[in-house]
BADRENFI-457253 format. One line per field, with one value per residue (C-alpha): x, y, z; residue in one letter. Coordinates in nm, 2 decimals. Example, Ala and Ser with C-alpha at 12.3 -4.5 7.8 and 13.67 -1.06 7.14 Angstrom:
# residues 2
xx <- (1.23;1.37) $
yy <- (-0.45;-0.11) $
zz <- (0.78;0.71) $
rest <- (A;S) $
END
This chain:
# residues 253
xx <- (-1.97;-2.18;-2.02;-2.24;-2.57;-2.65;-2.61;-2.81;-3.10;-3.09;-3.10;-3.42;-3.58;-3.49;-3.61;-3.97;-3.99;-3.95;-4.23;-4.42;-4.40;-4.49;-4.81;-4.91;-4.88;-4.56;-4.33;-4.34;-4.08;-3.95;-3.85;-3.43;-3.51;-3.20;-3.40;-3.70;-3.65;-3.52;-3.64;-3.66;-3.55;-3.71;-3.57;-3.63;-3.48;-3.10;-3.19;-3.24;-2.91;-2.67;-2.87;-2.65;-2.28;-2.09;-2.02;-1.68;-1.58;-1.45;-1.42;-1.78;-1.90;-1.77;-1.85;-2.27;-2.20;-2.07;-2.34;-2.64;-2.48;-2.55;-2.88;-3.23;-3.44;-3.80;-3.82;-4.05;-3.78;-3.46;-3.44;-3.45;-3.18;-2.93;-2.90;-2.87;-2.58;-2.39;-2.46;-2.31;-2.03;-1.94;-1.92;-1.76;-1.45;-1.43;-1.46;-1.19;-0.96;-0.96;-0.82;-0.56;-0.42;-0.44;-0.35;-0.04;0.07;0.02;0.30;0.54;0.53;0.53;0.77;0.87;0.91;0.69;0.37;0.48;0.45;0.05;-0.02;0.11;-0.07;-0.39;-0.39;-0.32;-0.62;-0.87;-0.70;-0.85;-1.15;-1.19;-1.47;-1.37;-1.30;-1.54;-1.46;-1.08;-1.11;-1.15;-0.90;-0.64;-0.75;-0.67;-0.35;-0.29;-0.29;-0.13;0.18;0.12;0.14;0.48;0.60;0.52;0.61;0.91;0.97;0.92;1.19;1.42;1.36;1.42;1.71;1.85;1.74;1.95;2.23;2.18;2.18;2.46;2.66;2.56;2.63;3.06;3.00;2.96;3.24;3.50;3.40;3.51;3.87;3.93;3.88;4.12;4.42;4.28;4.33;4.67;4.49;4.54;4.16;4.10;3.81;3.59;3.73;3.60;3.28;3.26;3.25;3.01;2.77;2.73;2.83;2.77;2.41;2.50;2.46;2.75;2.53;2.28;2.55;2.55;2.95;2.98;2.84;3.03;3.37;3.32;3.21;3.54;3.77;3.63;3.71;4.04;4.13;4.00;4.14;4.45;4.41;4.38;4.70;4.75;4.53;4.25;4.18;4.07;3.82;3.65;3.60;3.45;3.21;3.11;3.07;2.89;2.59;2.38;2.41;2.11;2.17;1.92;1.83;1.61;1.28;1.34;1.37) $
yy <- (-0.54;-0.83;-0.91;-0.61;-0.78;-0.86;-0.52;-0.35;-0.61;-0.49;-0.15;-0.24;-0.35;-0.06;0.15;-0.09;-0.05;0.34;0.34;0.09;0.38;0.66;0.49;0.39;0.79;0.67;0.87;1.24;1.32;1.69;1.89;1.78;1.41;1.25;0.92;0.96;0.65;0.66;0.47;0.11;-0.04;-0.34;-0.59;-0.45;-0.15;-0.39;-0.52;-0.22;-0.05;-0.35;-0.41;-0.04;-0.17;-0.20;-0.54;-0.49;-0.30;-0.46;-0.12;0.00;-0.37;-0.30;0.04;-0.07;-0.40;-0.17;0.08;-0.14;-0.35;-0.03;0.01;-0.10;-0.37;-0.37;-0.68;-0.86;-0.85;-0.96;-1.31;-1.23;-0.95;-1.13;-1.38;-1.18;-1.02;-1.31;-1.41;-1.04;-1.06;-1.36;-1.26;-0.93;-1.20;-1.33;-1.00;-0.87;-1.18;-1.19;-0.79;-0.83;-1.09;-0.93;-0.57;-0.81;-1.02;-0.62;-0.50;-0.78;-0.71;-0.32;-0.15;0.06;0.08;0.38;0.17;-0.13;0.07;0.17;-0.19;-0.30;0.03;-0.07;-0.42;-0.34;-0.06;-0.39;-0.63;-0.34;-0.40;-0.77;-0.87;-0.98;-1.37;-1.61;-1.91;-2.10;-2.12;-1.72;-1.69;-1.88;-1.67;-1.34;-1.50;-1.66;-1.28;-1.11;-1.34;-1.29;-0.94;-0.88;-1.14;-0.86;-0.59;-0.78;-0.88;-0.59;-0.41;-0.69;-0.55;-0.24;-0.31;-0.51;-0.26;0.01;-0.17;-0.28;0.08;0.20;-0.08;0.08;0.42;0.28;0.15;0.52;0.64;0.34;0.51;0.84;0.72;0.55;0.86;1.05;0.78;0.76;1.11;1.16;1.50;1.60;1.79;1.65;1.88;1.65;1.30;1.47;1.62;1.23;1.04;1.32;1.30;0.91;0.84;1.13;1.03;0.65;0.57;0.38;0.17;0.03;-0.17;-0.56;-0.64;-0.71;-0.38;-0.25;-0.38;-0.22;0.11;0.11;0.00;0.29;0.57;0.42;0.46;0.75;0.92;0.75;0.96;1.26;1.53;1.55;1.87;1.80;1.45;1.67;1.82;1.53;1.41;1.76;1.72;1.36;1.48;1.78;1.84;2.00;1.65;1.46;1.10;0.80;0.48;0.16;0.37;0.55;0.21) $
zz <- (1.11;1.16;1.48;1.63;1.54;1.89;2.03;1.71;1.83;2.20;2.09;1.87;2.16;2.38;2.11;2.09;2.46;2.45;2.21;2.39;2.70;2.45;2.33;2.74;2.84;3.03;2.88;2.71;2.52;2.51;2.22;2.13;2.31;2.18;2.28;2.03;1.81;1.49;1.18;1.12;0.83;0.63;0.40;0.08;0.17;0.22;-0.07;-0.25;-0.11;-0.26;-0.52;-0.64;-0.58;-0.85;-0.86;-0.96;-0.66;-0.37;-0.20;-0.26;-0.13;0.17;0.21;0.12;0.37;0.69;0.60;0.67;0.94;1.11;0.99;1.26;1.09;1.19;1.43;1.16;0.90;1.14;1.04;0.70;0.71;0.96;0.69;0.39;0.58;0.62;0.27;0.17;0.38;0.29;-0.13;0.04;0.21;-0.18;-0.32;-0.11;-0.06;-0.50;-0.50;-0.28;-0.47;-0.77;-0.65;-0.53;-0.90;-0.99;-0.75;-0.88;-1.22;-1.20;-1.40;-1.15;-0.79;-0.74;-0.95;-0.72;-0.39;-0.46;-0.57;-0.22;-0.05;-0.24;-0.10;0.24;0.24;0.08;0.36;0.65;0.52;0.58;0.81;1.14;1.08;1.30;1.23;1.20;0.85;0.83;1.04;0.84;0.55;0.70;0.81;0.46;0.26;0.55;0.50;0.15;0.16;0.36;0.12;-0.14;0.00;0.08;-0.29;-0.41;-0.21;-0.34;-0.70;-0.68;-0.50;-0.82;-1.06;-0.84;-0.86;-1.25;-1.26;-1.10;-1.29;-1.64;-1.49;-1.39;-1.77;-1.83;-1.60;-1.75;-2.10;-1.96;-1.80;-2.16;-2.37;-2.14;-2.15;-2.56;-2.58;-2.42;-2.25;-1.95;-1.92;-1.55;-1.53;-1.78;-1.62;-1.32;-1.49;-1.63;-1.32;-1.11;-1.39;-1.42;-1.02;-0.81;-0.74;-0.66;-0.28;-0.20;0.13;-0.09;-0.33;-0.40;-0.30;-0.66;-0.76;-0.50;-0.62;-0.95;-0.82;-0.63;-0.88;-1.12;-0.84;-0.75;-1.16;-1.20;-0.89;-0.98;-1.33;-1.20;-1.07;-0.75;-0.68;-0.92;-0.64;-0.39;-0.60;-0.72;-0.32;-0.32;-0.59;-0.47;-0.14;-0.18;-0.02;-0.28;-0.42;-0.42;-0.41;-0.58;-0.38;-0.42;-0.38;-0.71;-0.88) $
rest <- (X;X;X;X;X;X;X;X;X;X;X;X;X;X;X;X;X;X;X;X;X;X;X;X;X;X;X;X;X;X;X;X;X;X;X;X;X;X;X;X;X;X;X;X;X;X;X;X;X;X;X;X;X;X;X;X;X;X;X;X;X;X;X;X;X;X;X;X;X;X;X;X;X;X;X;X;X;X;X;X;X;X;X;X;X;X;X;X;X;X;X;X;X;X;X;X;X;X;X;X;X;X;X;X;X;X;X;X;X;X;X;X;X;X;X;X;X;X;X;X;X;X;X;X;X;X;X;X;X;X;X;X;X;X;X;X;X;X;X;X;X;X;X;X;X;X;X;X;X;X;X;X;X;X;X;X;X;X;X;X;X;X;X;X;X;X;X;X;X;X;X;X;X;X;X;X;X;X;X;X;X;X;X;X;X;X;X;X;X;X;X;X;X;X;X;X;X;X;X;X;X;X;X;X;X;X;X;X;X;X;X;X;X;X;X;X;X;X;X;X;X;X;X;X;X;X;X;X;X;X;X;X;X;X;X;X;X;X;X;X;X;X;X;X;X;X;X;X;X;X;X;X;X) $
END
């Protein structure tokens, strides 16, 4: 972005110099001359083209700022517009560094992992679109928010991770339910004890347990397999192992 300024200048004055030629009878340019030279821009013109950002998009900011970085001043105008850019992408720094952080609180306090995941995605798009930093200070900046968001992405992971396994420990609730109506009962219907604990545990990803979590889980199947006659054990492995079955995990969470 700005950075470029000095090699949009020397291509203002190669383009000056090819007219310069044109106007001496030096040089004839032929029909599809890819050096014929383009436009120049003026101030107003810079003006005019922010002047139409939303001023609540950081996005947009940075899309108008990039745009006329490109852009060819006319050489009368360049002191004028080499300042105004720094003063834009200086409010585009603030604009940006304000939305990450907030696209950031956002992914904490999502209710759900999948709203989390495009508050982080949203914040790492606006962090590509920081201006290159020139000076220490803008450089601890850009080092300050990316820290700050793996620390997010990071923290976010970690809660869905203890939602999965609050989860899971409602869903052995479930499954302890089940193995107390059977002993209640006196029945000897293995088919719904089995049914029960499929239904409540069969989608439960064993790796991505707490070892508290995991204890429980455990100490459920070992009952419940216990419960069962000998022939009816086999089955529920079956069902629990059963590849049709398609299995939760902290990214659902």
């Amino acid at each position: 972005m700005l950075w470029n300024q000095s090699s949009q200048l020397s291509a203002i004055r190669a383009e000056l110099a090819l007219v310069k030629e044109m106007l001496n009878g030096d040089r004839v340019l032929e029909a599809g001359d890819t050096s014929a030279p383009s436009a120049l821009k003026r101030h107003s013109e810079l003006a005019e083209r922010m002047s139409k950002v939303p001023a609540d998009d950081a996005e947009a900011y940075a899309k108008a700022v990039s745009e006329v970085d490109e852009w060819l001043f006319h050489p009368d105008d360049e002191e004028k517009v080499v300042k105004d850019l720094e003063k834009h992408v200086a409010i585009l720094r603030d604009k940006l560094t304000a939305e990450i952080q907030k696209q950031l609180e956002s992914a904490i306090l999502a209710a759900t992992g999948k709203e989390a995941s495009a508050f982080i995605s949203k914040a790492g798009v606006l962090f590509g679109l920081l201006p290159q930093p020139s000076t220490e200070e803008e450089k601890k900046l850009v080092e300050s928010l990316s820290v700050q968001v793996s620390a997010a992405a990071r923290r976010v992971d970690e809660i869905r991770r203890l939602r999965y396994n609050q989860w899971v420990s409602t869903q052995v609730q479930w499954a302890f339910t089940g193995l107390h109506d059977k002993k209640k009962s006196f029945g000897n219907d293995d088919d719904d004890l089995i049914q029960s604990f499929v239904t409540n545990l069969g989608e439960v990803e064993t790796s991505h347990l707490d070892p508290a979590v995991s204890g429980i889980y455990q100490q459920i199947l070992t009952l419940t397999t216990d419960a069962l006659a000998e022939p009816n054990k086999l089955e529920l492995a079956k069902k629990l192992s059963a590849p049709s079955t398609i299995r939760k995990s902290p990214l659902d969470f």
